[in-house]
Biotite code that builds the C-alpha atoms (Angstrom):
import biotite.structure as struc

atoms = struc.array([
    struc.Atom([0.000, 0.000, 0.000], chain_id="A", res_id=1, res_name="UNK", atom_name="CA", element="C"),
    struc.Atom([1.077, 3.310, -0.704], chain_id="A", res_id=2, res_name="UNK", atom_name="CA", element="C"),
    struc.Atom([1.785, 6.331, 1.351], chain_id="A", res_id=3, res_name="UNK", atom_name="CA", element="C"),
    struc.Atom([-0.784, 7.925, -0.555], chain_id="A", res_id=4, res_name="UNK", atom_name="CA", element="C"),
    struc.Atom([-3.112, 4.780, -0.118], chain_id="A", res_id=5, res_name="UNK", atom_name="CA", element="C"),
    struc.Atom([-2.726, 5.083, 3.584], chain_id="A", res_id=6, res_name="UNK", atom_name="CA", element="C"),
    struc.Atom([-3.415, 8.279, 3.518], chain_id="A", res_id=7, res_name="UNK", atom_name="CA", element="C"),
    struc.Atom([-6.878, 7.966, 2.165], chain_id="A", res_id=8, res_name="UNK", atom_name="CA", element="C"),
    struc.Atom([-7.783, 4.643, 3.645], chain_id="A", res_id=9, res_name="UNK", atom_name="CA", element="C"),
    struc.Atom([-7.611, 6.552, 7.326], chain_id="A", res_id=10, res_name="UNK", atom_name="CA", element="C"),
    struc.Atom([-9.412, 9.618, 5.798], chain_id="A", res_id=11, res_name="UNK", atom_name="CA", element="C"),
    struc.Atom([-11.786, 7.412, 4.545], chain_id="A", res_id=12, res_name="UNK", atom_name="CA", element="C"),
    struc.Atom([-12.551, 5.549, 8.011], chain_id="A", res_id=13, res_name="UNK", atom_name="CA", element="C"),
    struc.Atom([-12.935, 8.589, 9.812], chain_id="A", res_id=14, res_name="UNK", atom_name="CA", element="C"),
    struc.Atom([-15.467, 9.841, 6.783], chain_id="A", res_id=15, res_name="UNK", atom_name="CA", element="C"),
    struc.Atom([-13.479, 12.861, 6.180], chain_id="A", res_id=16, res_name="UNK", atom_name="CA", element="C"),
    struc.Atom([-14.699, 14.667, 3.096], chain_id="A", res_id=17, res_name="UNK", atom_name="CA", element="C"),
    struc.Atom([-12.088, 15.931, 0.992], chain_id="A", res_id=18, res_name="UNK", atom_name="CA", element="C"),
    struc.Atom([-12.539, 19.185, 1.589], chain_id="A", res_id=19, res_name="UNK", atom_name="CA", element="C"),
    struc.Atom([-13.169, 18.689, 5.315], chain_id="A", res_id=20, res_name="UNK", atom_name="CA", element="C"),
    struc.Atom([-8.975, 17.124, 5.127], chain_id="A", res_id=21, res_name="UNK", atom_name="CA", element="C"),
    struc.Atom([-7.877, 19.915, 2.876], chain_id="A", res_id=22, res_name="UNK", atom_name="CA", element="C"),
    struc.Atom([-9.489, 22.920, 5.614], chain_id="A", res_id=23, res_name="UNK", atom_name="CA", element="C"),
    struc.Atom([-7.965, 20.633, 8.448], chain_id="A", res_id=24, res_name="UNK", atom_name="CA", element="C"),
    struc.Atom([-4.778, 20.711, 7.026], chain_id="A", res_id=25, res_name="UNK", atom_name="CA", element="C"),
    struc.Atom([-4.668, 24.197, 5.333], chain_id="A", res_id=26, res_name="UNK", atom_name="CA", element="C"),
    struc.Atom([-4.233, 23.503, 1.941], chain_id="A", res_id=27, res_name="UNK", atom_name="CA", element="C"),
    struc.Atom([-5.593, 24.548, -1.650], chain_id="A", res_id=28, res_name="UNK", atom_name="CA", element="C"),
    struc.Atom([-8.709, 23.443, -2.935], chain_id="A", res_id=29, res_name="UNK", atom_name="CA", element="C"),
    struc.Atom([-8.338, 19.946, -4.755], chain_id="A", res_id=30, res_name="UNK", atom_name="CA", element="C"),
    struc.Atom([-4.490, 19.294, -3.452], chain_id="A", res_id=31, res_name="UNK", atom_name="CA", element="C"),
    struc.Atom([-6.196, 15.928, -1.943], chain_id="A", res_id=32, res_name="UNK", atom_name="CA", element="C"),
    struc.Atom([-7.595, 15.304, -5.803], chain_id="A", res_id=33, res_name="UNK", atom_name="CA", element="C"),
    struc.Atom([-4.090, 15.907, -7.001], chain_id="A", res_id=34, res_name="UNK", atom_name="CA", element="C"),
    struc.Atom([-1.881, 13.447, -4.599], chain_id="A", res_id=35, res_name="UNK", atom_name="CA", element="C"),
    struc.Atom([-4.699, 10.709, -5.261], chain_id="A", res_id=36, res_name="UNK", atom_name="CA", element="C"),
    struc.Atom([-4.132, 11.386, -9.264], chain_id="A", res_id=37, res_name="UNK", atom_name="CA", element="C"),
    struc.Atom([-0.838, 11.335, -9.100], chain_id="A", res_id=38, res_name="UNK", atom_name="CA", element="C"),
    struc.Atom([0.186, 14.820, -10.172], chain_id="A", res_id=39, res_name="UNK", atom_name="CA", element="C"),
    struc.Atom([1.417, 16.399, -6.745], chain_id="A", res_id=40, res_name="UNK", atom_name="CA", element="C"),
    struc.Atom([3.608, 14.597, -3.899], chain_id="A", res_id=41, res_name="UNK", atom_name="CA", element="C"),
    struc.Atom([3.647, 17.401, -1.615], chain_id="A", res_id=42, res_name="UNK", atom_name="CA", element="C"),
    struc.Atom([2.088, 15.365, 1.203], chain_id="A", res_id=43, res_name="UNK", atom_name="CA", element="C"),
    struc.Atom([5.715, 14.032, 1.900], chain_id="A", res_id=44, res_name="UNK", atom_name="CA", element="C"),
    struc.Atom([6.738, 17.439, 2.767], chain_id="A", res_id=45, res_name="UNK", atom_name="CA", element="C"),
    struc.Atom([3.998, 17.244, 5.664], chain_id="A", res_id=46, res_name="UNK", atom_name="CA", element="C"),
    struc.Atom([3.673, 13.500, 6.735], chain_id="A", res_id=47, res_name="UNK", atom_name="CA", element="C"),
    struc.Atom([3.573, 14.451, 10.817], chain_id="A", res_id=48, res_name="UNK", atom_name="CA", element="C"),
    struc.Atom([1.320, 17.181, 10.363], chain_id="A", res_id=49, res_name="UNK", atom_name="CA", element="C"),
    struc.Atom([-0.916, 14.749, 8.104], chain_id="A", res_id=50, res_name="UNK", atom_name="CA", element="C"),
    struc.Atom([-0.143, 11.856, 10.676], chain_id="A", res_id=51, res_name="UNK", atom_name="CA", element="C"),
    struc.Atom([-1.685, 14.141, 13.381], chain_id="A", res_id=52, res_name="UNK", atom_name="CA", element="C"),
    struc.Atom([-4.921, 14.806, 12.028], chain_id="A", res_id=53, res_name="UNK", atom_name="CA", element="C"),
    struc.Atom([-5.474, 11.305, 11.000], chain_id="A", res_id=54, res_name="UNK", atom_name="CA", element="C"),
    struc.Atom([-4.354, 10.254, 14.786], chain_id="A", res_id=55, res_name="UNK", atom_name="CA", element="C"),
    struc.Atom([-1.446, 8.248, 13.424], chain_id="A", res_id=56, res_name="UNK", atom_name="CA", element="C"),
    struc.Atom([2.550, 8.091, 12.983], chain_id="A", res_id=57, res_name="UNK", atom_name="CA", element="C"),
    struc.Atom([4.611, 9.345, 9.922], chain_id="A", res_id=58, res_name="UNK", atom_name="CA", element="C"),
    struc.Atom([5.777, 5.840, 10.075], chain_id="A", res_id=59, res_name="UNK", atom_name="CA", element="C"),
    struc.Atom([2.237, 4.251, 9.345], chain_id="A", res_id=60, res_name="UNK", atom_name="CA", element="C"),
    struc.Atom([1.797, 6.456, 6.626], chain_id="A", res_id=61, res_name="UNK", atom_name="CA", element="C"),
    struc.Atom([5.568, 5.265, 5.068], chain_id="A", res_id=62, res_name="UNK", atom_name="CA", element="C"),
    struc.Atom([5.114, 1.771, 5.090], chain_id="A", res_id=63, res_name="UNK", atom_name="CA", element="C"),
    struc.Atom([6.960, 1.424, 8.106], chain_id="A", res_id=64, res_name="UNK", atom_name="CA", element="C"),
    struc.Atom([4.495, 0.072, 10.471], chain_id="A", res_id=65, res_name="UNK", atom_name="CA", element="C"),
    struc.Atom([1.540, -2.090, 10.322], chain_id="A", res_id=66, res_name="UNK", atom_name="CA", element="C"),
    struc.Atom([-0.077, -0.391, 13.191], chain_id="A", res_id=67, res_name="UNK", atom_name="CA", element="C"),
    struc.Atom([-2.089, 2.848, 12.038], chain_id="A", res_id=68, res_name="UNK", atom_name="CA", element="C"),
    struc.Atom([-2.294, 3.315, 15.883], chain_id="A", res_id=69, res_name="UNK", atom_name="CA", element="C"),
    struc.Atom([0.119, 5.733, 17.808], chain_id="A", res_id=70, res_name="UNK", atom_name="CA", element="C"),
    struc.Atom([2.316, 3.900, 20.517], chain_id="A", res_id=71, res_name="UNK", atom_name="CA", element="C"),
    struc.Atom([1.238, 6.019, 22.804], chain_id="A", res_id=72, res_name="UNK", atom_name="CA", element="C"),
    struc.Atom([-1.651, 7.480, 22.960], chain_id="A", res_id=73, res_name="UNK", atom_name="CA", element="C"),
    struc.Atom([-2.120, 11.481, 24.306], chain_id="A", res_id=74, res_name="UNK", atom_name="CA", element="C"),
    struc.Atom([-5.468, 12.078, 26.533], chain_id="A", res_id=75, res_name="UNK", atom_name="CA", element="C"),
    struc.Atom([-7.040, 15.048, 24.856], chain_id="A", res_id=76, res_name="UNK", atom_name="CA", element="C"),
    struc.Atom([-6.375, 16.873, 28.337], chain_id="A", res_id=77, res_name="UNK", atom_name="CA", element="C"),
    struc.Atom([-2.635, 16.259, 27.676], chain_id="A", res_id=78, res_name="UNK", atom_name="CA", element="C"),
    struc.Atom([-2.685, 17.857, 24.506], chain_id="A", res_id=79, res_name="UNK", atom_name="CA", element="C"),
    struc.Atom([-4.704, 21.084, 24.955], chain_id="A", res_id=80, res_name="UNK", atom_name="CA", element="C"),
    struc.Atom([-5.309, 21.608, 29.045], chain_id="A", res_id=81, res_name="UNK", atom_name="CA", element="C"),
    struc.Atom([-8.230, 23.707, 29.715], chain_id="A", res_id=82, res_name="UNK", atom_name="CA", element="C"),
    struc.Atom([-9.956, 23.108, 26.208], chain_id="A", res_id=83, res_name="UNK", atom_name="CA", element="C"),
    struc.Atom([-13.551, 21.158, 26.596], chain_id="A", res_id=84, res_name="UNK", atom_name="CA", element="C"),
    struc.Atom([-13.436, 18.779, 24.045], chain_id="A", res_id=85, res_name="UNK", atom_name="CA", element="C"),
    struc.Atom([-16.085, 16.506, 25.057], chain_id="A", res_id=86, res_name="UNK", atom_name="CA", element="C"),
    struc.Atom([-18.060, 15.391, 21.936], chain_id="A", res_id=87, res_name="UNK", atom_name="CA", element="C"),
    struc.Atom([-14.806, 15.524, 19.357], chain_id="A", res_id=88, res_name="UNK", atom_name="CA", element="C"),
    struc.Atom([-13.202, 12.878, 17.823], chain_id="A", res_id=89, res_name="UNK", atom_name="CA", element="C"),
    struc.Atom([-9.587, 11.512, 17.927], chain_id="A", res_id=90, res_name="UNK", atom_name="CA", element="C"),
    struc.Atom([-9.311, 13.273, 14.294], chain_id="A", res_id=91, res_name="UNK", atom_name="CA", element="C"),
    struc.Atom([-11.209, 16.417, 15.612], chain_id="A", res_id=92, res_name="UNK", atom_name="CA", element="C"),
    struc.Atom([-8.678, 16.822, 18.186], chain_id="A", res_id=93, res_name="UNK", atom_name="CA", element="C"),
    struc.Atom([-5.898, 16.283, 16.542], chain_id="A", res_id=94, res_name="UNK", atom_name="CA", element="C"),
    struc.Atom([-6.814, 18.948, 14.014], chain_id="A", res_id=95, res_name="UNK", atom_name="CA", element="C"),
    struc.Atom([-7.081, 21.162, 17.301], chain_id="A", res_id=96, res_name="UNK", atom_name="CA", element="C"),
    struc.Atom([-3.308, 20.251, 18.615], chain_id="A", res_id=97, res_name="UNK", atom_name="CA", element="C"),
    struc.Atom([-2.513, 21.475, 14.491], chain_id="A", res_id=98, res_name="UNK", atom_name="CA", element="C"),
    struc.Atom([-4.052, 24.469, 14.575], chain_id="A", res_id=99, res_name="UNK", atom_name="CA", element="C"),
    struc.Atom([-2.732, 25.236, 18.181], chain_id="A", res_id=100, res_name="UNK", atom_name="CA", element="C"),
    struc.Atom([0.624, 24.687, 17.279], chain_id="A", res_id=101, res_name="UNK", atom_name="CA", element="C"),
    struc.Atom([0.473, 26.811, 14.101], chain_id="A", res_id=102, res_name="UNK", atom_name="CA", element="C"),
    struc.Atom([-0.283, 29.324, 16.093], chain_id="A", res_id=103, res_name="UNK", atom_name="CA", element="C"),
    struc.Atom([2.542, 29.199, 18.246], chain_id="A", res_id=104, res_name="UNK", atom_name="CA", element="C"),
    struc.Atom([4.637, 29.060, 15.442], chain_id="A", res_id=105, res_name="UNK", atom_name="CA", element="C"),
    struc.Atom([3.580, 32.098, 14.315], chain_id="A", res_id=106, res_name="UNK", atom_name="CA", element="C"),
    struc.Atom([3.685, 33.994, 17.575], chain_id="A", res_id=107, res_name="UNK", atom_name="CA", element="C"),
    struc.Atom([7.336, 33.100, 17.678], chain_id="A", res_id=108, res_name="UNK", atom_name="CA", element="C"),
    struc.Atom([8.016, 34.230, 14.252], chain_id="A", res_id=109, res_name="UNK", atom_name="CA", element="C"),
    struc.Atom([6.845, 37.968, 15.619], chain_id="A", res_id=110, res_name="UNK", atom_name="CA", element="C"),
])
């Protein structure tokens, strides 16, 4: 199976709409599209961003290890103390922890 494969097989189970995984991840209408066609491989360039909001590891997505699981897996409460995220997926948090650490990033970058 192919990183790519991977990729959509855990989108897929967690009934992520395209679009839905694009706005997750910040990218450009139809990138999603493109990897699955073939004509972009830019998801290599962010496997542990993609990894996060499918609640897996970079190595998962490689081919490296059967197990789509994490190792270890973070309580939400770990990941973002003080945020209620009663109700949310795995997938929904993850995209949370993304989005929080953007955000950081850019703070720092001031």
């Amino acid at each position: 199976m192919t990183t790519i494969e991977r990729i959509s097989l855990l989108k897929d189970q967690q009934r992520l709409s395209d679009a839905k995984f694009e706005r997750l991840l910040e990218l450009k209408e139809k990138t999603f599209y493109n990897w699955k066609a073939g004509r972009s491989k830019t998801y290599n360039n962010m496997l542990p961003e993609i990894a996060e909001v499918l609640g897996t590891t970079s190595s998962f997505l490689l081919g490296e290890a059967d197990n789509p699981a994490p190792t270890q897996k973070i309580e939400a409460y770990d990941m973002m103390p003080g945020v209620d995220v009663t109700g949310l997926s795995e997938s929904d948090i993850a995209a949370l922890n993304v989005m929080a650490d953007r955000l950081r990033k850019s703070k720092e970058e001031k």
